[in-house]
mmCIF file of the N, C-alpha and C atoms, coordinates in Angstrom:
data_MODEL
# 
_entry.id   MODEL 
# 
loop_
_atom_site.group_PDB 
_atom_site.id 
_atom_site.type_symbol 
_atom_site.label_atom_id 
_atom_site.label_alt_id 
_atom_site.label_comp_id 
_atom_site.label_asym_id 
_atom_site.label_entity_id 
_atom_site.label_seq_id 
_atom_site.pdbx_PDB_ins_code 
_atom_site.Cartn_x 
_atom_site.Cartn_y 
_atom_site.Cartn_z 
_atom_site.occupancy 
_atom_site.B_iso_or_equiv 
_atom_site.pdbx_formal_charge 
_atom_site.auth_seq_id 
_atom_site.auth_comp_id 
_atom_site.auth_asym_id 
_atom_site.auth_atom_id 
_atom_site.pdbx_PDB_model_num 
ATOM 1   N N  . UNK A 1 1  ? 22.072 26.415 -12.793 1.00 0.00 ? 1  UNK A N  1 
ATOM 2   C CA . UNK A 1 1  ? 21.445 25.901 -11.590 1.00 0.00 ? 1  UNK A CA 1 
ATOM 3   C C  . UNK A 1 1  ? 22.144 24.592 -11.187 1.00 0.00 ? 1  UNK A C  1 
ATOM 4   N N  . UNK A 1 2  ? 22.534 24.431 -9.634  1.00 0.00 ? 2  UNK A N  1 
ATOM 5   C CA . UNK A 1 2  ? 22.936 23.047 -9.856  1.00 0.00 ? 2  UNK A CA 1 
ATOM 6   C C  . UNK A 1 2  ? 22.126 22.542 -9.306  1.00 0.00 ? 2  UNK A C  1 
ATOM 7   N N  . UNK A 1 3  ? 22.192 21.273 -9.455  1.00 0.00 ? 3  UNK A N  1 
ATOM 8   C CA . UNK A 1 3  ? 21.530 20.295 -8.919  1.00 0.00 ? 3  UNK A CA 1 
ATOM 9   C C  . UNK A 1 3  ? 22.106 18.908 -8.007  1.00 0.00 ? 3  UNK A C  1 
ATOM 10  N N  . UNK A 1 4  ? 21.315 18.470 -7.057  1.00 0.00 ? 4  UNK A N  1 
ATOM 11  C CA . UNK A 1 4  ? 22.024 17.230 -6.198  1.00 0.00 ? 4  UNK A CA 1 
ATOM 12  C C  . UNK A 1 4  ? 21.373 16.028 -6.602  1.00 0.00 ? 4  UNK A C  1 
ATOM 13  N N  . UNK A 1 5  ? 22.125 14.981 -6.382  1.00 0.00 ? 5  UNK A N  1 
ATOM 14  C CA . UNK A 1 5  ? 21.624 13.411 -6.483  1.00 0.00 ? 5  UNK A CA 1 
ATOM 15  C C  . UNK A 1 5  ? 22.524 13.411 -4.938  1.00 0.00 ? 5  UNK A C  1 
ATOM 16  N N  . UNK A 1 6  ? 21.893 12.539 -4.419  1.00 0.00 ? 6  UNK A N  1 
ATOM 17  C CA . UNK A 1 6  ? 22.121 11.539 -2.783  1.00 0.00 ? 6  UNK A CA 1 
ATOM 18  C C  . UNK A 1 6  ? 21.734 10.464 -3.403  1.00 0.00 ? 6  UNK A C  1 
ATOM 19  N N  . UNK A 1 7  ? 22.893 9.857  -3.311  1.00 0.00 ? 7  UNK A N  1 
ATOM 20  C CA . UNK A 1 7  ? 23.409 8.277  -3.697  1.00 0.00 ? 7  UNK A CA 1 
ATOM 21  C C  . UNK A 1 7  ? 24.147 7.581  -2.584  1.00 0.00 ? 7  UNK A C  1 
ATOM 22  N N  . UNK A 1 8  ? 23.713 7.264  -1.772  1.00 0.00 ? 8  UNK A N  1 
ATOM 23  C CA . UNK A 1 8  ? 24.683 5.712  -0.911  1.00 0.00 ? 8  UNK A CA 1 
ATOM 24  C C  . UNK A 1 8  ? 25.649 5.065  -1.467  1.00 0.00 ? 8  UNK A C  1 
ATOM 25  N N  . UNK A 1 9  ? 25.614 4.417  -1.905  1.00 0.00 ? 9  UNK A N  1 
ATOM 26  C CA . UNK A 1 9  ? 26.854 3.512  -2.542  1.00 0.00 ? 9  UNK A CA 1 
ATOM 27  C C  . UNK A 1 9  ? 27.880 4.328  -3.165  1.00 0.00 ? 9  UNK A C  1 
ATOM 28  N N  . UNK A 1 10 ? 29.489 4.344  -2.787  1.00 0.00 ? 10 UNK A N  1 
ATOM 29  C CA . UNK A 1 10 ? 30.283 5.114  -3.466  1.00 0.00 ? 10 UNK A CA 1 
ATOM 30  C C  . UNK A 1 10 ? 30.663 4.578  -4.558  1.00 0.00 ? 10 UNK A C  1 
ATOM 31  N N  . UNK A 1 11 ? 30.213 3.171  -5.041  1.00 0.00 ? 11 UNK A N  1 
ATOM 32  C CA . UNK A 1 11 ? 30.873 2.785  -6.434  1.00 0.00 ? 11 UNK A CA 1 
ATOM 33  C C  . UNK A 1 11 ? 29.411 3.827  -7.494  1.00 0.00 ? 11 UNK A C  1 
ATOM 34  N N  . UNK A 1 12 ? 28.225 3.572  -7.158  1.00 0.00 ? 12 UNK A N  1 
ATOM 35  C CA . UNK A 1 12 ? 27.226 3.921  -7.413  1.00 0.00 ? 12 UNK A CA 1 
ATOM 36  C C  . UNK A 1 12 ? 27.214 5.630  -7.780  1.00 0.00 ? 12 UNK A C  1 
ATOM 37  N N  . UNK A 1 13 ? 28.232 6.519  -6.759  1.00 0.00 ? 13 UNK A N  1 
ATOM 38  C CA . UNK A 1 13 ? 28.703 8.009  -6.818  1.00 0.00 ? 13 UNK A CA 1 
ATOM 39  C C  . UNK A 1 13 ? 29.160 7.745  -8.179  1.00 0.00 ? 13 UNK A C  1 
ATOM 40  N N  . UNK A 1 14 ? 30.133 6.988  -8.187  1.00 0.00 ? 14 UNK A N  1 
ATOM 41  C CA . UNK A 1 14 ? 31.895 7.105  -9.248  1.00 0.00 ? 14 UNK A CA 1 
ATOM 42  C C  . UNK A 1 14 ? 30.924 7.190  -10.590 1.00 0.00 ? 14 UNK A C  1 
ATOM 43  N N  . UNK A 1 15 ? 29.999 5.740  -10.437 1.00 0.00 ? 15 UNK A N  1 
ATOM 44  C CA . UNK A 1 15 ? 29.264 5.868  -12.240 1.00 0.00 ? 15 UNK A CA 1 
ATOM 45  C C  . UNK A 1 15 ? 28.622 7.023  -13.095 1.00 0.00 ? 15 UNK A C  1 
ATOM 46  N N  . UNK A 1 16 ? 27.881 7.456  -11.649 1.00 0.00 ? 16 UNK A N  1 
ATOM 47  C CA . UNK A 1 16 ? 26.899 8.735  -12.158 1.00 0.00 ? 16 UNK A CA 1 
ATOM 48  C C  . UNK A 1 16 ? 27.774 9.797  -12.638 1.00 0.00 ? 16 UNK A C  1 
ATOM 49  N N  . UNK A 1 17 ? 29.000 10.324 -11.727 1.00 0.00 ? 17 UNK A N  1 
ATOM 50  C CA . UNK A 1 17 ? 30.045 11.015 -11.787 1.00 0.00 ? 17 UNK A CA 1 
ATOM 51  C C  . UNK A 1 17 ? 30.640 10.697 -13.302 1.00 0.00 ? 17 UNK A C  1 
ATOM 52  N N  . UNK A 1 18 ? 31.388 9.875  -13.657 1.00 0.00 ? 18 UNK A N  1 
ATOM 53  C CA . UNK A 1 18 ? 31.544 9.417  -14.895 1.00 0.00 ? 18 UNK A CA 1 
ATOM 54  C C  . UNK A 1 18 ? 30.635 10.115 -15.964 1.00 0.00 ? 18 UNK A C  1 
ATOM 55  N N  . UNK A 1 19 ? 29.697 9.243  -15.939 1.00 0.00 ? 19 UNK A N  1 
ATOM 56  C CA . UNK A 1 19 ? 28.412 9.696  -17.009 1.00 0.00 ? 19 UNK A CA 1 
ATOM 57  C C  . UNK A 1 19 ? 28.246 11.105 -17.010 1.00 0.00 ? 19 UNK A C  1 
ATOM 58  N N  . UNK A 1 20 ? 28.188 11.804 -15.991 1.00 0.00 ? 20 UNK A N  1 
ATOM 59  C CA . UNK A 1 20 ? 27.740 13.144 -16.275 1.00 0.00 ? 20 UNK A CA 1 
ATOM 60  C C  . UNK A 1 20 ? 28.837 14.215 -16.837 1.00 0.00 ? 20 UNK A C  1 
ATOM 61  N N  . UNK A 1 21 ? 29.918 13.613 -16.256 1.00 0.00 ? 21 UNK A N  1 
ATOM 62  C CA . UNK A 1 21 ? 31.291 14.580 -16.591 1.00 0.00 ? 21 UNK A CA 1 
ATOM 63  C C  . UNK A 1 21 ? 31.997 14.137 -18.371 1.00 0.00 ? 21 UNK A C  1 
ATOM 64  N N  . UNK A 1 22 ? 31.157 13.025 -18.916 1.00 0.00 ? 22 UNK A N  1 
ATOM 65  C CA . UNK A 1 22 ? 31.671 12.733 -20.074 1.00 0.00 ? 22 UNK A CA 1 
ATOM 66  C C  . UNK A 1 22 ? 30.394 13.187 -21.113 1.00 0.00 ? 22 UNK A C  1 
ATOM 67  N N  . UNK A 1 23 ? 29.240 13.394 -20.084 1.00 0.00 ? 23 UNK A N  1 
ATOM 68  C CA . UNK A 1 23 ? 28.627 14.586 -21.265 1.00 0.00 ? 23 UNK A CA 1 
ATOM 69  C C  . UNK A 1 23 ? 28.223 16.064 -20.885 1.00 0.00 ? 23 UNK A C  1 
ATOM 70  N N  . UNK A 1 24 ? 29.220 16.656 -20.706 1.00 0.00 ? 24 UNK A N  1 
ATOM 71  C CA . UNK A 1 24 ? 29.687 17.980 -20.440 1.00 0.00 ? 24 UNK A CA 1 
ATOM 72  C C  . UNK A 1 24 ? 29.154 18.915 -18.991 1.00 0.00 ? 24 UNK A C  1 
ATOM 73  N N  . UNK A 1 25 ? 28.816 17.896 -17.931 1.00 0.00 ? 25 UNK A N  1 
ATOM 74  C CA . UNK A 1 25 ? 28.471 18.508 -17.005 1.00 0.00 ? 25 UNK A CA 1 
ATOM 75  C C  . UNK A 1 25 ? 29.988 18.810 -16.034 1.00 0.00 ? 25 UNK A C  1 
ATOM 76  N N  . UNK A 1 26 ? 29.791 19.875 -15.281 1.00 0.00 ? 26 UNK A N  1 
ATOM 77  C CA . UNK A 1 26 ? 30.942 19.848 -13.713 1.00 0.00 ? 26 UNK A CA 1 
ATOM 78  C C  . UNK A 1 26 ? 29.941 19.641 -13.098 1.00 0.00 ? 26 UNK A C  1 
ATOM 79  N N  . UNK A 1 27 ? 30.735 18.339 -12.495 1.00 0.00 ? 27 UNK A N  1 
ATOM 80  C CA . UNK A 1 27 ? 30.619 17.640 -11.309 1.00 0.00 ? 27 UNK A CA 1 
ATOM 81  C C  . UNK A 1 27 ? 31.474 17.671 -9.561  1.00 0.00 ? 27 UNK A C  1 
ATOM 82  N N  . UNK A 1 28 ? 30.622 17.826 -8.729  1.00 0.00 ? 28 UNK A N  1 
ATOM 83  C CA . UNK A 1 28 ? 31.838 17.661 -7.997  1.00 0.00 ? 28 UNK A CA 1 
ATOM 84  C C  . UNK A 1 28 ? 31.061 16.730 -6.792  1.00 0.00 ? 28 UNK A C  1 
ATOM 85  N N  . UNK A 1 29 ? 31.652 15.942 -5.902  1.00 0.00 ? 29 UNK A N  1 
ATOM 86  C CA . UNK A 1 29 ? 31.173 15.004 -5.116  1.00 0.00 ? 29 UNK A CA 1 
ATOM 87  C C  . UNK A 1 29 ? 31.311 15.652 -3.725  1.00 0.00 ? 29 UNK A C  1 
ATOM 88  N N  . UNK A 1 30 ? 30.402 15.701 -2.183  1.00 0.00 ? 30 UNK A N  1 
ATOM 89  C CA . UNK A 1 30 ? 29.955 16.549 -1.168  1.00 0.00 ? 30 UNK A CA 1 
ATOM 90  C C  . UNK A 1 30 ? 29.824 15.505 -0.116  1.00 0.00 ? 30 UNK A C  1 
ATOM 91  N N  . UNK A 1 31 ? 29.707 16.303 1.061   1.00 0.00 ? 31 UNK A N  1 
ATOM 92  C CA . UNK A 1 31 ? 28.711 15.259 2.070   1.00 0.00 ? 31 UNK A CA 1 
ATOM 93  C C  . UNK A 1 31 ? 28.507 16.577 2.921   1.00 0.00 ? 31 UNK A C  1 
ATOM 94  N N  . UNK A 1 32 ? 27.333 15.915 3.456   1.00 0.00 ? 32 UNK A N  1 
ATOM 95  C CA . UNK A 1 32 ? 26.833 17.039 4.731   1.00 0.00 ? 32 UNK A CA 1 
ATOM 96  C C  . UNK A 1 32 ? 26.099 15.849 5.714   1.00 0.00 ? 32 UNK A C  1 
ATOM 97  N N  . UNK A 1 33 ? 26.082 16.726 6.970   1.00 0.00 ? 33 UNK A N  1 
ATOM 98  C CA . UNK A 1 33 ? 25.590 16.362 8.333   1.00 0.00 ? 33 UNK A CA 1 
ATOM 99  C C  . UNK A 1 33 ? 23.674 16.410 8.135   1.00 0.00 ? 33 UNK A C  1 
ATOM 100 N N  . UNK A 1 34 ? 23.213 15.249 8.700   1.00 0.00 ? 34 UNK A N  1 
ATOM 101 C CA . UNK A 1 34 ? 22.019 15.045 8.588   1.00 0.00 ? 34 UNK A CA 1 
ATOM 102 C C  . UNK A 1 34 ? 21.767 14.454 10.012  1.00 0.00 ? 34 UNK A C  1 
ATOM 103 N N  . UNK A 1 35 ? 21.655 15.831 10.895  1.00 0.00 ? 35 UNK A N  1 
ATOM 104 C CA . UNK A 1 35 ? 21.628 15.003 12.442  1.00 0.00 ? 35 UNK A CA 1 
ATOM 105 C C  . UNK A 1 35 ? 22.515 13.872 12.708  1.00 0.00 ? 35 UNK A C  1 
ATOM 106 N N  . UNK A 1 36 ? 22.915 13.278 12.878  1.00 0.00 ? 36 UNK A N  1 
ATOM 107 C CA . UNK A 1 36 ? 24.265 12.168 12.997  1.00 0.00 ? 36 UNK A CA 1 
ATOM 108 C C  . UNK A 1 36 ? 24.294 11.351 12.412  1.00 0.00 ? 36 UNK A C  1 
ATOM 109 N N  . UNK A 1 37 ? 23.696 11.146 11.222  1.00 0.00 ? 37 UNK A N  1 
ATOM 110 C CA . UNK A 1 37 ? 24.054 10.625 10.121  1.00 0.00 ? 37 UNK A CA 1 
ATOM 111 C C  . UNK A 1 37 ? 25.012 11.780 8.636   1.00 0.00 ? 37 UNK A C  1 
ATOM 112 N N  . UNK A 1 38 ? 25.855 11.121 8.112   1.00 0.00 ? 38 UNK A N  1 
ATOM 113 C CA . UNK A 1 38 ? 26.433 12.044 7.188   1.00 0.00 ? 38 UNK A CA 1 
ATOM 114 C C  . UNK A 1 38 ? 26.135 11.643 5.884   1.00 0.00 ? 38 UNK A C  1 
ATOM 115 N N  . UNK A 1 39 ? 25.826 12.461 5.057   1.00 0.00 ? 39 UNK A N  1 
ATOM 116 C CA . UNK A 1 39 ? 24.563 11.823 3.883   1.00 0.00 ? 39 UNK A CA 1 
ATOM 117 C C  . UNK A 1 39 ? 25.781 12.251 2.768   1.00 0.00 ? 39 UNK A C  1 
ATOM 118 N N  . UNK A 1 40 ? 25.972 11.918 1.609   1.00 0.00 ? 40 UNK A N  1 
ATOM 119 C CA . UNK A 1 40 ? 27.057 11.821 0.341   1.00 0.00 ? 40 UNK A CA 1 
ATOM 120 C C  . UNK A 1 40 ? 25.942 12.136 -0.615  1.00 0.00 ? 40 UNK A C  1 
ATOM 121 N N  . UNK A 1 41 ? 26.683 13.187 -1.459  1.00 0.00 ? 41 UNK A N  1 
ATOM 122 C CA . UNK A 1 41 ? 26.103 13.561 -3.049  1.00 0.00 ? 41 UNK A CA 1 
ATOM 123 C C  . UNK A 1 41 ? 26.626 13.661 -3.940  1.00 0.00 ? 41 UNK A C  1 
ATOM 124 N N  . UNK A 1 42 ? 26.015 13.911 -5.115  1.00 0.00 ? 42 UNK A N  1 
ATOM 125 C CA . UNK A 1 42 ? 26.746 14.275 -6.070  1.00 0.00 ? 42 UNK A CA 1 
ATOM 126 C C  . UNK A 1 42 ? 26.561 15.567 -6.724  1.00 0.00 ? 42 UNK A C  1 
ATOM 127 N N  . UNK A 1 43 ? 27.017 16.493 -7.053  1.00 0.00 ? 43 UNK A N  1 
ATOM 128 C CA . UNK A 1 43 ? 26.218 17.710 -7.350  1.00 0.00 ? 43 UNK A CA 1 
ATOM 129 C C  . UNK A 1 43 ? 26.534 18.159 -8.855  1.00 0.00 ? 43 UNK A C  1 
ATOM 130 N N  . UNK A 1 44 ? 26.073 19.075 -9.731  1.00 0.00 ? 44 UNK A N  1 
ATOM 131 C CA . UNK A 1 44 ? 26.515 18.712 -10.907 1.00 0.00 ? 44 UNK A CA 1 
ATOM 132 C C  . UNK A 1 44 ? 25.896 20.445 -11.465 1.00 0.00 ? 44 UNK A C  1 
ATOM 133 N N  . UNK A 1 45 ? 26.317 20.770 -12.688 1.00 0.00 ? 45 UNK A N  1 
ATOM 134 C CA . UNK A 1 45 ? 25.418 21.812 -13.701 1.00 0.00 ? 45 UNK A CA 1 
ATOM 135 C C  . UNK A 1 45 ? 26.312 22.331 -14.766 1.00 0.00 ? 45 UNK A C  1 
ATOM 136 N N  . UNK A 1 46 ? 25.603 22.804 -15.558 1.00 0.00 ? 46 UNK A N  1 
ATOM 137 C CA . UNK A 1 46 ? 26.103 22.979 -16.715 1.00 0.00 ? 46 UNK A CA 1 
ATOM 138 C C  . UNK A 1 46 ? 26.632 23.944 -17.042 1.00 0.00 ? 46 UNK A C  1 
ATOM 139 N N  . UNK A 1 47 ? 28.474 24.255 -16.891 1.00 0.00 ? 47 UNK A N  1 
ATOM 140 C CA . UNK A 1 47 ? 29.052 25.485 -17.273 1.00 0.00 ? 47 UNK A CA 1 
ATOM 141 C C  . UNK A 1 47 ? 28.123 26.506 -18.468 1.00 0.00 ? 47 UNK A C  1 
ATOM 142 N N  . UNK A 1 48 ? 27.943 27.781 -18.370 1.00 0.00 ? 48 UNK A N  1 
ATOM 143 C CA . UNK A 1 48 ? 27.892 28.899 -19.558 1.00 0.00 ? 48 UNK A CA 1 
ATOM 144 C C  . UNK A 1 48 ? 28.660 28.921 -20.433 1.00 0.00 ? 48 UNK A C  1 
ATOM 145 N N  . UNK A 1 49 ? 28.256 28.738 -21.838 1.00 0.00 ? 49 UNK A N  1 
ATOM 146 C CA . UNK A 1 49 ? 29.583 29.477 -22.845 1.00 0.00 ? 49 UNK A CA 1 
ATOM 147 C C  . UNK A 1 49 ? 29.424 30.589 -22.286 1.00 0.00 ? 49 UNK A C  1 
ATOM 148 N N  . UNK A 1 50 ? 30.573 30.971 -22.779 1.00 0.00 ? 50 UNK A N  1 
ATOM 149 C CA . UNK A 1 50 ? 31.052 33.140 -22.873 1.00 0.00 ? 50 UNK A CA 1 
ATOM 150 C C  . UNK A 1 50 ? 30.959 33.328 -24.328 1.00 0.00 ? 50 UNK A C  1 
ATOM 151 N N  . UNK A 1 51 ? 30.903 34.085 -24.610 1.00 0.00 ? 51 UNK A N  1 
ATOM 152 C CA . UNK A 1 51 ? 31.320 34.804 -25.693 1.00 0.00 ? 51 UNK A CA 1 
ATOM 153 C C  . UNK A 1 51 ? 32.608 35.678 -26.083 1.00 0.00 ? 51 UNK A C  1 
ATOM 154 N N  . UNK A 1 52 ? 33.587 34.788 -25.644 1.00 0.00 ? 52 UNK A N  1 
ATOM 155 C CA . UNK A 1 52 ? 35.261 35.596 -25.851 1.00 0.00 ? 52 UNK A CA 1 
ATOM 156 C C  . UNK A 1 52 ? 35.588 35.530 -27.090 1.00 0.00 ? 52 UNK A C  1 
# 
């Protein structure tokens, strides 16, 4: 499942980003249109093992 954080501050993105990708999440950073404002996230979830 992934999940979003909306965070303002892009130094504030970079940390969370950090933290989550150094304990085993993919991360990837977004923005979308919010009526004419453009809103920034962070989105994140936790790869599946396989069984190979």
């Amino acid at each position: 499942m992934k999940n979003k954080l909306y965070i303002f501050k892009p130094a504030d993105r970079e940390t969370v980003i950090t933290i989550l990708a150094m304990n085993g999440y993919t991360v990837r950073q977004g923005k979308e249109k919010n009526g004419k404002r453009t809103i920034y996230f962070v989105e994140y979830w936790k790869e599946k093992l396989s069984d190979a």
